[in-house]
C-alpha positions as CSV (number, residue, x, y, z in Angstrom):
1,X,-19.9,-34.3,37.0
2,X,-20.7,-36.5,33.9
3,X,-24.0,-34.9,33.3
4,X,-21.7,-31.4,33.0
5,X,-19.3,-33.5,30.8
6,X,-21.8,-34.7,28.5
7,X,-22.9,-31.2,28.3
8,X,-20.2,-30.1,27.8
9,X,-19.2,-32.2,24.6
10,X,-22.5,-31.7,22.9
11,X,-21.8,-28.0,23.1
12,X,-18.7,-28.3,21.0
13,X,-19.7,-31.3,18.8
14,X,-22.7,-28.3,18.3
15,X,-20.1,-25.7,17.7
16,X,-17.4,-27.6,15.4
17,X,-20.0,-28.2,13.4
18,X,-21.1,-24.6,13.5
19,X,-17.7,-23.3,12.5
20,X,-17.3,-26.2,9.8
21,X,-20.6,-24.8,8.2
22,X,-19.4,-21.2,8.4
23,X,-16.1,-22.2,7.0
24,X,-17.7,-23.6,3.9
25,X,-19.5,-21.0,3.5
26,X,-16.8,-18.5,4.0
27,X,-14.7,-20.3,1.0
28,X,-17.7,-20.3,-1.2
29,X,-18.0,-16.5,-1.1
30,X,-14.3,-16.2,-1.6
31,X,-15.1,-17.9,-4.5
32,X,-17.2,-15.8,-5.3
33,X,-15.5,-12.7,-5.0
34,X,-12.8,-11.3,-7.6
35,X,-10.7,-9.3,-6.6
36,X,-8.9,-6.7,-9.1
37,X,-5.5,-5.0,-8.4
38,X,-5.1,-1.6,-10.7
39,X,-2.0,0.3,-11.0
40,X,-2.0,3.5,-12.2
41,X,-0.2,6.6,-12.5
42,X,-2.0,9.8,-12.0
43,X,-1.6,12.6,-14.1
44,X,-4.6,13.6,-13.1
45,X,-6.0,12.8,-9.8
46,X,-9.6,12.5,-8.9
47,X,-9.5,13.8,-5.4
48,X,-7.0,16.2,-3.4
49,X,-5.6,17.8,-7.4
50,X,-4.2,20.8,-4.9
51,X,-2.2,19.0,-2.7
52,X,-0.9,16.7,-5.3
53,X,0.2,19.1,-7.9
54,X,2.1,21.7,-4.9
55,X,3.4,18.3,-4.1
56,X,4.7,17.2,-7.7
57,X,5.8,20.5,-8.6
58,X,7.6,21.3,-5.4
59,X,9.8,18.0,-5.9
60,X,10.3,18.6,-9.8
61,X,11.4,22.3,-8.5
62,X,13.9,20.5,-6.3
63,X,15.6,18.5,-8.9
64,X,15.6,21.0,-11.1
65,X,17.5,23.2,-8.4
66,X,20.1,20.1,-7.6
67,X,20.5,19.6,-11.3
68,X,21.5,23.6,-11.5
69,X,23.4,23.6,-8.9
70,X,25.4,20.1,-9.4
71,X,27.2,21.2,-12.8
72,X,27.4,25.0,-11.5
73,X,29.8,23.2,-8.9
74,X,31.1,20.8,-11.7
75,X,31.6,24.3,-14.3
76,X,33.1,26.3,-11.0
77,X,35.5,23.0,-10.1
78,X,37.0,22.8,-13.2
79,X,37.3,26.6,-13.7
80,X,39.6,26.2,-10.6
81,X,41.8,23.5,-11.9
82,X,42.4,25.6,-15.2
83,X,43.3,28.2,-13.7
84,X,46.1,26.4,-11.4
């Protein structure tokens, strides 16, 4: 039973040393590595311009159609309370 003990803590003594040595080295890439955000706004996309342009254009249609319609029912409102 001690001999499996003393294996035992040889094996992790072994390991914690292991993951100590990939920690460090796991830091030193991250220090390494930059990392860049961008933020952009495409106009014009690289990939998928079919999809994104039905997509704009359909939801610029839209407001354009809610706009319309909006003061149509503001003009046809107050029409009504003239003529009462």
């Amino acid at each position: 039973m001690l001999m499996v003990l003393n294996e035992i803590s040889q094996e992790y003594k072994f390991n914690a040393k292991a993951i100590s040595m990939l920690a460090a080295n796991v830091k030193e890439y991250i220090a390494k590595v930059e990392v860049i955000q961008e933020k952009r706004i495409l106009l014009f996309p690289e990939h998928g311009a079919k999809e994104y342009y039905g997509t704009v254009l359909r939801w610029i249609l839209y407001i354009i159609i809610a706009t319309y319609g909006f003061f149509l029912m503001k003009y046809l409102i107050d029409l009504l309370k003239n003529q009462q």
